[in-house]
Residue, then its C-alpha position, 0 to 999 in steps of 0.5 A: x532474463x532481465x532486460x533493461x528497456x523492460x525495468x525501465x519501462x516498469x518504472x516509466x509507467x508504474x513507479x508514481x501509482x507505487x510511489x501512492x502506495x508507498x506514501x499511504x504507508x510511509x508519511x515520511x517524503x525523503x523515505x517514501x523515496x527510498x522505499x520505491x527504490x527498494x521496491x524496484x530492487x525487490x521487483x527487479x530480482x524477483x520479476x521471474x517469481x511473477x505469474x500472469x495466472x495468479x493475477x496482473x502484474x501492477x497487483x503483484x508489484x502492488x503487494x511488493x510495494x504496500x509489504x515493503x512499506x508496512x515493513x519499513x515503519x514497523x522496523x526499529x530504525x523507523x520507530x526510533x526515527x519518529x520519536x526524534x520527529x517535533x509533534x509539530x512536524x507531524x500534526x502541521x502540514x507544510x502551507x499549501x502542500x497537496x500531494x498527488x494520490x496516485x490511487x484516487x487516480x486508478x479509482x481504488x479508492x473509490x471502489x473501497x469506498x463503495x463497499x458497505x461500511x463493515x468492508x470498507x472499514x477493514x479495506x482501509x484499515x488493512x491495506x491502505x493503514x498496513x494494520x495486521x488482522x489481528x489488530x484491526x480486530x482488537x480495534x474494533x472489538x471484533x473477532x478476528x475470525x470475523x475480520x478474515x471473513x469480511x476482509x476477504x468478502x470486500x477483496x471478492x466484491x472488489x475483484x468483481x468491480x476491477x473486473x467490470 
């Protein structure tokens, strides 16, 4: 049963590290916005699909916020809206802007960065870029067997870290 107290408790204490996720994806302020929102509709409708076995609830809300990103800005109305974009609004940020990044804050992002080279290359190819496998791979000129496999290696070393 879905209670208010508990989705707003959710978003009290999730919402900006989501909101991180969202903005590694999604360079876009206004629809950076706009895709938390959605995120929180998603979590809200499908918060019965969640299992504390397979995992914490902040990586599953994770998954759902770094998937809706990549969908965002890979979606046609995305594409069409960032040929409307002046090249000088996105190579010049606005002076004196700095944004918050949520992840450095829980230290994910200093894990990744304690991977070896190979890992974190992918890590932050995959899951912070929102490239798909076989991308990374014709990037790097790399099989994409190779890429599954290390990719998976870094997630195992990282899972270790968390779990420390």
């Amino acid at each position: 049963m879905r209670e208010q107290a508990a989705f707003s408790y959710l978003y009290d204490h999730y919402s900006s590290a989501l909101h991180g996720v969202i903005q590694q994806i999604v360079p876009d302020p206004d629809v950076s916005v706009d895709v938390l929102q959605e995120v929180f509709v998603k979590i809200w409708r499908q918060i019965e699909q969640y299992d504390p076995v397979r995992g914490r609830l902040f990586t599953w809300m994770f998954n759902i916020a770094r998937t809706t990103s990549i969908d965002t800005v890979r979606g046609k109305d995305w594409r069409n809206s960032q040929k409307n974009n002046s090249l000088t609004d996105d190579l010049i940020p606005l002076a004196g802007s700095t944004q918050p990044n949520p992840i450095d804050d829980i230290g994910l992002r200093k894990m990744v960065h304690s991977l070896k080279e190979e890992h974190k290359v992918l890590v932050e190819l995959s899951y912070f870029q929102g490239y798909k496998q076989d991308e990374i791979a014709q990037m790097l000129n790399i099989p994409l067997g190779t890429v599954k496999t290390r990719l998976r290696a870094a997630l195992l070393l990282l899972r270790q870290q968390v779990k420390l």
